[in-house]
N, CA, C and O atoms as a Tripos MOL2 file, in Angstrom:
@<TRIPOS>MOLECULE
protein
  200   199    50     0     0
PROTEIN
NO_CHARGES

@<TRIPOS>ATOM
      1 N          54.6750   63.6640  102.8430 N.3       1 UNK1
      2 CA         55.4400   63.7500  104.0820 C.3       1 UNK1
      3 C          54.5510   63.3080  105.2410 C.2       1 UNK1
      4 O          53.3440   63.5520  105.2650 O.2       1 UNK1
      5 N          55.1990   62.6470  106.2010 N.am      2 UNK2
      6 CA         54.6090   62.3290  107.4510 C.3       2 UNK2
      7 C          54.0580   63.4100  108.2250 C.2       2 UNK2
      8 O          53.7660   64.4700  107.6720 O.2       2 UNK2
      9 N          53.9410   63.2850  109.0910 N.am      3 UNK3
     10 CA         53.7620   64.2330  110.7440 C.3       3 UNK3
     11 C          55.0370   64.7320  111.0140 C.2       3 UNK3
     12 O          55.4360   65.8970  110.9970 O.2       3 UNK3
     13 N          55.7920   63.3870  111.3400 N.am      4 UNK4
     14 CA         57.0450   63.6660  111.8110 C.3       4 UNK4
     15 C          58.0320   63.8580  111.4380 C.2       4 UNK4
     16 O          59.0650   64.0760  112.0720 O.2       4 UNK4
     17 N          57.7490   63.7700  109.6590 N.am      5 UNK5
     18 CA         58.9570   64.4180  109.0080 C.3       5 UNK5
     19 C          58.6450   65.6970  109.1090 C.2       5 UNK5
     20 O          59.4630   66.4180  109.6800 O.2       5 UNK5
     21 N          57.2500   66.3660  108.5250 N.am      6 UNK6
     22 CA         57.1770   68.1410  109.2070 C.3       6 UNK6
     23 C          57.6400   68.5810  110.3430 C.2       6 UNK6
     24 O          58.2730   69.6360  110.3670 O.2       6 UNK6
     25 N          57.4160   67.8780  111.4450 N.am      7 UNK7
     26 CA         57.7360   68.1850  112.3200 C.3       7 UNK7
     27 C          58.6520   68.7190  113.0480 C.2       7 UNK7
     28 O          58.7810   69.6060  113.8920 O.2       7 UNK7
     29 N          59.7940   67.2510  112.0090 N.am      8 UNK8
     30 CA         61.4830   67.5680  111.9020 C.3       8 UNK8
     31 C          61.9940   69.0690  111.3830 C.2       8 UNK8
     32 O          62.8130   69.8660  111.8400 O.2       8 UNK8
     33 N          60.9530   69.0800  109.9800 N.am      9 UNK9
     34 CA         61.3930   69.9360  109.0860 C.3       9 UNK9
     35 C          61.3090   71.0810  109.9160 C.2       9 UNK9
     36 O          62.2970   71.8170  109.9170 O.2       9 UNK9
     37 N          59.7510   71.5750  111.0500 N.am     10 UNK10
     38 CA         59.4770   72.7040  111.2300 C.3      10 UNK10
     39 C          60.8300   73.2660  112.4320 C.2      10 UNK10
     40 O          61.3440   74.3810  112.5250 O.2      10 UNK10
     41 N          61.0210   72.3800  112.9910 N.am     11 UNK11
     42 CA         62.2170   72.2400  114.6240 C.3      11 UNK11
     43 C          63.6450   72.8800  113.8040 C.2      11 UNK11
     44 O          64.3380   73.7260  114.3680 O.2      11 UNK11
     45 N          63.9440   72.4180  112.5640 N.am     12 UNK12
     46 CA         64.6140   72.7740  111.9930 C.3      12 UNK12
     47 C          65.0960   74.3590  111.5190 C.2      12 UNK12
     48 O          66.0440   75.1400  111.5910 O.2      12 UNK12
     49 N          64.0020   74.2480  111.0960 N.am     13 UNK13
     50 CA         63.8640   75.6520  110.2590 C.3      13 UNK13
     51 C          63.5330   77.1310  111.7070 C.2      13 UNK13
     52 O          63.6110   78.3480  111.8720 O.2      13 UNK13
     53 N          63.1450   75.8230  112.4240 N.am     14 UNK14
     54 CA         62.9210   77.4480  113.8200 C.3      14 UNK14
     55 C          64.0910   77.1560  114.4810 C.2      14 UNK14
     56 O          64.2490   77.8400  115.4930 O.2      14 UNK14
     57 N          65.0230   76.3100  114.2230 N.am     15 UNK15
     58 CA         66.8760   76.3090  115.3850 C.3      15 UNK15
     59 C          67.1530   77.1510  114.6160 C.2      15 UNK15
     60 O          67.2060   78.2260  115.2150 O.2      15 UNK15
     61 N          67.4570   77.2970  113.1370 N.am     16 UNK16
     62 CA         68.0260   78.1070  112.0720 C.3      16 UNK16
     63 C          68.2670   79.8210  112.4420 C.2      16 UNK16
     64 O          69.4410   80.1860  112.3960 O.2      16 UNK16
     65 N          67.3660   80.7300  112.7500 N.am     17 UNK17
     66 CA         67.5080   81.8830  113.3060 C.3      17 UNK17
     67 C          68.5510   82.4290  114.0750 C.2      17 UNK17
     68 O          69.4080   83.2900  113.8770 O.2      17 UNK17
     69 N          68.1640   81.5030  115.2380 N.am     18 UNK18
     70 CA         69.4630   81.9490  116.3960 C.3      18 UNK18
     71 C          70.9170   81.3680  116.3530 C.2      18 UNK18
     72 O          71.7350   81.6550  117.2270 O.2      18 UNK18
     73 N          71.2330   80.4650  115.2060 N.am     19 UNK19
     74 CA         72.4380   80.4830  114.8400 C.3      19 UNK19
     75 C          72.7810   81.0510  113.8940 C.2      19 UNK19
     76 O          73.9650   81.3720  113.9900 O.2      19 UNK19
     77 N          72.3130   81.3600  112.9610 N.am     20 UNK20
     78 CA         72.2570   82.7770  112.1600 C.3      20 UNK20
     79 C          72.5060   83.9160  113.0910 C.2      20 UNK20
     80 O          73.4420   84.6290  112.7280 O.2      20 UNK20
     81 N          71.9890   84.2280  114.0550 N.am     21 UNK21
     82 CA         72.3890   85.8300  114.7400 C.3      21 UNK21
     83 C          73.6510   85.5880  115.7010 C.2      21 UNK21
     84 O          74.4650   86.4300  116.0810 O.2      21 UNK21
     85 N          73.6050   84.3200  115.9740 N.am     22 UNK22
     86 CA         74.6960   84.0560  116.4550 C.3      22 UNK22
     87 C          76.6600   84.2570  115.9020 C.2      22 UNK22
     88 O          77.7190   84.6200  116.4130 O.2      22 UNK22
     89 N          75.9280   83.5220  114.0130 N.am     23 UNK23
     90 CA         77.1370   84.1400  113.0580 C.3      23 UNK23
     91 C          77.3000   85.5010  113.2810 C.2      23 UNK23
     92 O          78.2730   85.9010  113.9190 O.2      23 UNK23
     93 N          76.7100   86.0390  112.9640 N.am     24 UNK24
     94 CA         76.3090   87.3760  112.0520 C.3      24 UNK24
     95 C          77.4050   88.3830  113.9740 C.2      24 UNK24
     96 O          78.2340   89.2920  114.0230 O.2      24 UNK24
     97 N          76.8310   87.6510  114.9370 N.am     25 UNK25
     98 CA         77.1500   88.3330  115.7430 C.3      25 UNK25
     99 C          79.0750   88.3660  116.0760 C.2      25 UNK25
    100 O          79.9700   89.1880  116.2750 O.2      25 UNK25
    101 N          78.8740   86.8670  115.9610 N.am     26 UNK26
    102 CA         80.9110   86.6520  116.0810 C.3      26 UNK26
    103 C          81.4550   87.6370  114.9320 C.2      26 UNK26
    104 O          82.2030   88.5830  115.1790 O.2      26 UNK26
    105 N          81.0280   87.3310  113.7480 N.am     27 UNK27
    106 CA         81.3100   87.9880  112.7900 C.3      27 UNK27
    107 C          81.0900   89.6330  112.6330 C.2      27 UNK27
    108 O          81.4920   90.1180  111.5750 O.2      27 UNK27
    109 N          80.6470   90.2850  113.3450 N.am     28 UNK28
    110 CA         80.9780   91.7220  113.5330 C.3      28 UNK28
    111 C          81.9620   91.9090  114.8960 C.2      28 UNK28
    112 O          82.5910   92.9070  115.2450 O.2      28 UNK28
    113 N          81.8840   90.8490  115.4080 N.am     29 UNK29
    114 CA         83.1280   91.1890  116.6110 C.3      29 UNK29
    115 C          84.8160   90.8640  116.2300 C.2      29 UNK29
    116 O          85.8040   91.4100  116.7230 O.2      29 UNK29
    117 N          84.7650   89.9140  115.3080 N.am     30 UNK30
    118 CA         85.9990   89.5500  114.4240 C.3      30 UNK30
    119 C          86.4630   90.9120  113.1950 C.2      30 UNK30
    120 O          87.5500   91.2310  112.7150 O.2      30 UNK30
    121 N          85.2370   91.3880  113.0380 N.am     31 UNK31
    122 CA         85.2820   92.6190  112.3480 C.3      31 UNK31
    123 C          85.6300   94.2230  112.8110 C.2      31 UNK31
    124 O          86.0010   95.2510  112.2450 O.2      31 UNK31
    125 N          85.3830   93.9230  113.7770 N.am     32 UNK32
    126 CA         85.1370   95.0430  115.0560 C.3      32 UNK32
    127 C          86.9850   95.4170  115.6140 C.2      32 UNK32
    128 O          87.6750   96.4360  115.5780 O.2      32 UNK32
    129 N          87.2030   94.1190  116.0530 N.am     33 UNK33
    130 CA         88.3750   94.2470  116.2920 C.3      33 UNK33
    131 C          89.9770   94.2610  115.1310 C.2      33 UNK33
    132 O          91.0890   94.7110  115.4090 O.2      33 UNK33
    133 N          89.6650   93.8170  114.2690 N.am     34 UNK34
    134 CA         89.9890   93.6070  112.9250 C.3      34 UNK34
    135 C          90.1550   95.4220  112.7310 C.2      34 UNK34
    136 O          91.2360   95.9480  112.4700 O.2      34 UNK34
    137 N          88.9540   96.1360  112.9040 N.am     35 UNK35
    138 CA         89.1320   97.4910  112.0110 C.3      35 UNK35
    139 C          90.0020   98.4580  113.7420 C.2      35 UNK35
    140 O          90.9530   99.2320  113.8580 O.2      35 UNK35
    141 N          89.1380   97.9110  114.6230 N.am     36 UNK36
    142 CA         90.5430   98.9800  115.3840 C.3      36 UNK36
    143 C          91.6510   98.7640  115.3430 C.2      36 UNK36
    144 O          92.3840   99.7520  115.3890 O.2      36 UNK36
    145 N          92.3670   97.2420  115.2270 N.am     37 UNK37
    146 CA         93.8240   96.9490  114.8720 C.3      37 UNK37
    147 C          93.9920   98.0490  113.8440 C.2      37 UNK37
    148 O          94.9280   98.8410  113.9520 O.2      37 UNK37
    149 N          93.2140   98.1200  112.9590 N.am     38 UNK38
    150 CA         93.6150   98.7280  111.8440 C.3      38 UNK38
    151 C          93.6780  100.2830  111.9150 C.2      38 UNK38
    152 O          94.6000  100.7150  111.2220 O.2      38 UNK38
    153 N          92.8120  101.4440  112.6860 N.am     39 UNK39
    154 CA         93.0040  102.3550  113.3870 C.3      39 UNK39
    155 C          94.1150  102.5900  114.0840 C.2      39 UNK39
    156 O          94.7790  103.6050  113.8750 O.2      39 UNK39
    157 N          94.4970  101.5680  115.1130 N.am     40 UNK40
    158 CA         95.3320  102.1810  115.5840 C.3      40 UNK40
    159 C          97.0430  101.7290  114.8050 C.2      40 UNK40
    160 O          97.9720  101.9780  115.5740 O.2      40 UNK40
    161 N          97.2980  101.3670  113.9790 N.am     41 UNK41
    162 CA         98.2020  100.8620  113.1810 C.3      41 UNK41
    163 C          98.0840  102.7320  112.3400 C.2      41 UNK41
    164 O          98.9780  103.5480  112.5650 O.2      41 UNK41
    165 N          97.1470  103.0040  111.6430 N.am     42 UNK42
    166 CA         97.0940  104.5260  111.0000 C.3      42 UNK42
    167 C          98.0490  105.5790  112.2400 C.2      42 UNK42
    168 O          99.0930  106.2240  112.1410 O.2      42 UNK42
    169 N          97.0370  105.3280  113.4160 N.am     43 UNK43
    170 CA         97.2070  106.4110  114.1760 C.3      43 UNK43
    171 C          98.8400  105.9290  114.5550 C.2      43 UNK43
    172 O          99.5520  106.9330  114.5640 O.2      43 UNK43
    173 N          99.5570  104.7650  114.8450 N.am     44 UNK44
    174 CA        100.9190  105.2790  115.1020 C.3      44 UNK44
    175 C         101.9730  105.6330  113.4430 C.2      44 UNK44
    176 O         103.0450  106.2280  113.3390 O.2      44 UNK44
    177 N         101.3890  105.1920  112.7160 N.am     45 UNK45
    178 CA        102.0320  106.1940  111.4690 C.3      45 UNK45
    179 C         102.1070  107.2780  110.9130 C.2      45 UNK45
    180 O         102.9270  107.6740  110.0840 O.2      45 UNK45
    181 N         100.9460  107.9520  111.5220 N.am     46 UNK46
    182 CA        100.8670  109.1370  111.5230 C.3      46 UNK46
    183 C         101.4240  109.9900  112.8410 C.2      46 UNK46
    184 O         101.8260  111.1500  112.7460 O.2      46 UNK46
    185 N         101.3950  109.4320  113.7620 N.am     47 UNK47
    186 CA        102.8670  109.9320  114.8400 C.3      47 UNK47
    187 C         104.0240  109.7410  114.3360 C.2      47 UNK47
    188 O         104.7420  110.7410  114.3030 O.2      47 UNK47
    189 N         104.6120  108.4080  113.7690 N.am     48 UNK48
    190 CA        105.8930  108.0930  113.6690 C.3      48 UNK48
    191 C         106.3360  109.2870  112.3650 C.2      48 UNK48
    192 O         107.3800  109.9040  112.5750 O.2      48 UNK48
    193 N         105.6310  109.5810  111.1590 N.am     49 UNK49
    194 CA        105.8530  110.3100  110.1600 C.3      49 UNK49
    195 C         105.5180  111.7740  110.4490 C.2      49 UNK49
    196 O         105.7130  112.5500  109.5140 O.2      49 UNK49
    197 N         104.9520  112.3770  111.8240 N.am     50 UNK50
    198 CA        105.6530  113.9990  111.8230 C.3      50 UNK50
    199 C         106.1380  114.0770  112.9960 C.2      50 UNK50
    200 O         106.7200  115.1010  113.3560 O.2      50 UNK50
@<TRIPOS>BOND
     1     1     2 1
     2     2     3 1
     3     3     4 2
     4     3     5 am
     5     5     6 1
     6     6     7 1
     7     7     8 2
     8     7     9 am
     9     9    10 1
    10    10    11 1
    11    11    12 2
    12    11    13 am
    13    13    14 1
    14    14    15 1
    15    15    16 2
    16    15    17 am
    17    17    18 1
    18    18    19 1
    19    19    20 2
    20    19    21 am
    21    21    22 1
    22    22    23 1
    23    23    24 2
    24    23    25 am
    25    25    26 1
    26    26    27 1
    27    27    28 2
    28    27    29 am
    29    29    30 1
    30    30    31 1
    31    31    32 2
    32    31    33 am
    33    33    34 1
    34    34    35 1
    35    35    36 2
    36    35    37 am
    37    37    38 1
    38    38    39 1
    39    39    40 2
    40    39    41 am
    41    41    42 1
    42    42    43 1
    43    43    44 2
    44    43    45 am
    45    45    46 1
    46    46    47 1
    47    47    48 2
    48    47    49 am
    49    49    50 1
    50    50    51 1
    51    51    52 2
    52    51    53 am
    53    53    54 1
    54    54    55 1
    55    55    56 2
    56    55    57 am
    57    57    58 1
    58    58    59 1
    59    59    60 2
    60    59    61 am
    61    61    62 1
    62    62    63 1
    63    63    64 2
    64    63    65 am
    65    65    66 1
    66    66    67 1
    67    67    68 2
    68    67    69 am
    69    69    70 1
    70    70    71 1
    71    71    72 2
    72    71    73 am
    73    73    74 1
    74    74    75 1
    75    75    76 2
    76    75    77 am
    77    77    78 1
    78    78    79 1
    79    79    80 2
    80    79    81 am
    81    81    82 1
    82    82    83 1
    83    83    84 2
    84    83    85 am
    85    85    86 1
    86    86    87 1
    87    87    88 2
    88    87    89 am
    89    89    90 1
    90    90    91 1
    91    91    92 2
    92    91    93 am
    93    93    94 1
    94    94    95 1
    95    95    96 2
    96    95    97 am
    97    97    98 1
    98    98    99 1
    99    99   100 2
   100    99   101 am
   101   101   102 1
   102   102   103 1
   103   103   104 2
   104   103   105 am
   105   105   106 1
   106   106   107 1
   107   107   108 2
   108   107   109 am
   109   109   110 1
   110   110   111 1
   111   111   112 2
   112   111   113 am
   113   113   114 1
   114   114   115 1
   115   115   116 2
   116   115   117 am
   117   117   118 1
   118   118   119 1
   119   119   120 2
   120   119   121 am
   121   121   122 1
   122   122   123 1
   123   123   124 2
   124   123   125 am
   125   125   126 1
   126   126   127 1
   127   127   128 2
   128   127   129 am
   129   129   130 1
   130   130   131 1
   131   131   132 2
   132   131   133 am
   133   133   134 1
   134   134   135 1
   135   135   136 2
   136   135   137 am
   137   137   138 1
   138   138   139 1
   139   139   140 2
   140   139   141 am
   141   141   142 1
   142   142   143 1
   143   143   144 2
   144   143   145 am
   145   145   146 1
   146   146   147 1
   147   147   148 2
   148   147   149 am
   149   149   150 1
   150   150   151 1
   151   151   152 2
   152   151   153 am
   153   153   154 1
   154   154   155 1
   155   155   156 2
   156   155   157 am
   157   157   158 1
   158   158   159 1
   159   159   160 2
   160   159   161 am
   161   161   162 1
   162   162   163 1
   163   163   164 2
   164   163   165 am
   165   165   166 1
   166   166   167 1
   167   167   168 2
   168   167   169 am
   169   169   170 1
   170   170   171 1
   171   171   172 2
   172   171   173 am
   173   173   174 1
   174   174   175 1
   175   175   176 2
   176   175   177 am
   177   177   178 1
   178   178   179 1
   179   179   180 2
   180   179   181 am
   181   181   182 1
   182   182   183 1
   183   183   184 2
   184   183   185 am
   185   185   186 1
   186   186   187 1
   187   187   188 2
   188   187   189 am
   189   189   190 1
   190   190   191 1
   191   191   192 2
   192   191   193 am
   193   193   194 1
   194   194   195 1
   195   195   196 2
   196   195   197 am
   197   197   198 1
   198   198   199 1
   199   199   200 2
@<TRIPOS>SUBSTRUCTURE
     1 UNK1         2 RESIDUE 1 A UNK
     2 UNK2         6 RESIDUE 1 A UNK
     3 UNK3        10 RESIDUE 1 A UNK
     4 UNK4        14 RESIDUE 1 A UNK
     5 UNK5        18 RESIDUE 1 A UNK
     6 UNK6        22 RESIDUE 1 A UNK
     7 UNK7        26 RESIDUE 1 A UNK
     8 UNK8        30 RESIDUE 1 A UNK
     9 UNK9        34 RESIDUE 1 A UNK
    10 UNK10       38 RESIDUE 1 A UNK
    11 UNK11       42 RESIDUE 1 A UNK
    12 UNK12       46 RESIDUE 1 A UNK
    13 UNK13       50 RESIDUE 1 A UNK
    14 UNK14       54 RESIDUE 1 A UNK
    15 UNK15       58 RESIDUE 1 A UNK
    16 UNK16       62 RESIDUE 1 A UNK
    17 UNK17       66 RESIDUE 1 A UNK
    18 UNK18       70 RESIDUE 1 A UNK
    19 UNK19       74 RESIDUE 1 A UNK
    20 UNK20       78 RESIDUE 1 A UNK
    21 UNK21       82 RESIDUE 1 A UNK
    22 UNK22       86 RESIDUE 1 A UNK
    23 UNK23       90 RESIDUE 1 A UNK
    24 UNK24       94 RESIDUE 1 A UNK
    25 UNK25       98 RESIDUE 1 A UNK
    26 UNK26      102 RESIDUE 1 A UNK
    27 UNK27      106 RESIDUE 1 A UNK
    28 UNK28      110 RESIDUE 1 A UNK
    29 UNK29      114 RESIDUE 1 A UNK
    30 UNK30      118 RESIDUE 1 A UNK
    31 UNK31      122 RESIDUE 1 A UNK
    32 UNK32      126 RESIDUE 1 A UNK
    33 UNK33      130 RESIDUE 1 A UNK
    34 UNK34      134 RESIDUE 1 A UNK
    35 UNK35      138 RESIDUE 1 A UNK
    36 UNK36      142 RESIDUE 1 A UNK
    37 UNK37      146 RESIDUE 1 A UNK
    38 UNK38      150 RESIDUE 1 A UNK
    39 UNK39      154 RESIDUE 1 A UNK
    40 UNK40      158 RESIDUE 1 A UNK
    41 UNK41      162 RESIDUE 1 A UNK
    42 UNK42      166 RESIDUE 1 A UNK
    43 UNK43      170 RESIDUE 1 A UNK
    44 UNK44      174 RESIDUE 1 A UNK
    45 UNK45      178 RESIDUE 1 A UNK
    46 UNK46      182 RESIDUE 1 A UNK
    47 UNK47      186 RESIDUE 1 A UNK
    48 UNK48      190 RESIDUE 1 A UNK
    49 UNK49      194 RESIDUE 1 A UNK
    50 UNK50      198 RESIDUE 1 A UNK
C-alpha cells in the first residue's frame, strides 16, 4: 500500500464512529417513540375495558 492509500484507509475508518452513533442514535428515537405509541395504546384499553 501507498501513503495515500493508508491514509485513505485511516480517514475512513476514523468517519466510521460518528455515523455509527449517529445510527444507533435515530434508531433508539424510532424506538423510543415506537414503544410509547405502544403504552399509550395499553393504557386506553385498559380504560375502555373497565
Amino acid at each position: 500500500m501507498t501513503s495515500t492509500e493508508i491514509q485513505q484507509v485511516s480517514e475512513l475508518i476514523a468517519f466510521h464512529p460518528p455515523i455509527a452513533i449517529g445510527c444507533v442514535c435515530i434508531f433508539m428515537y424510532i424506538r423510543s417513540r415506537f414503544l410509547q405509541s405502544k403504552s399509550q395504546e395499553v393504557v386506553l384499553t385498559k380504560k375502555i375495558s373497565t
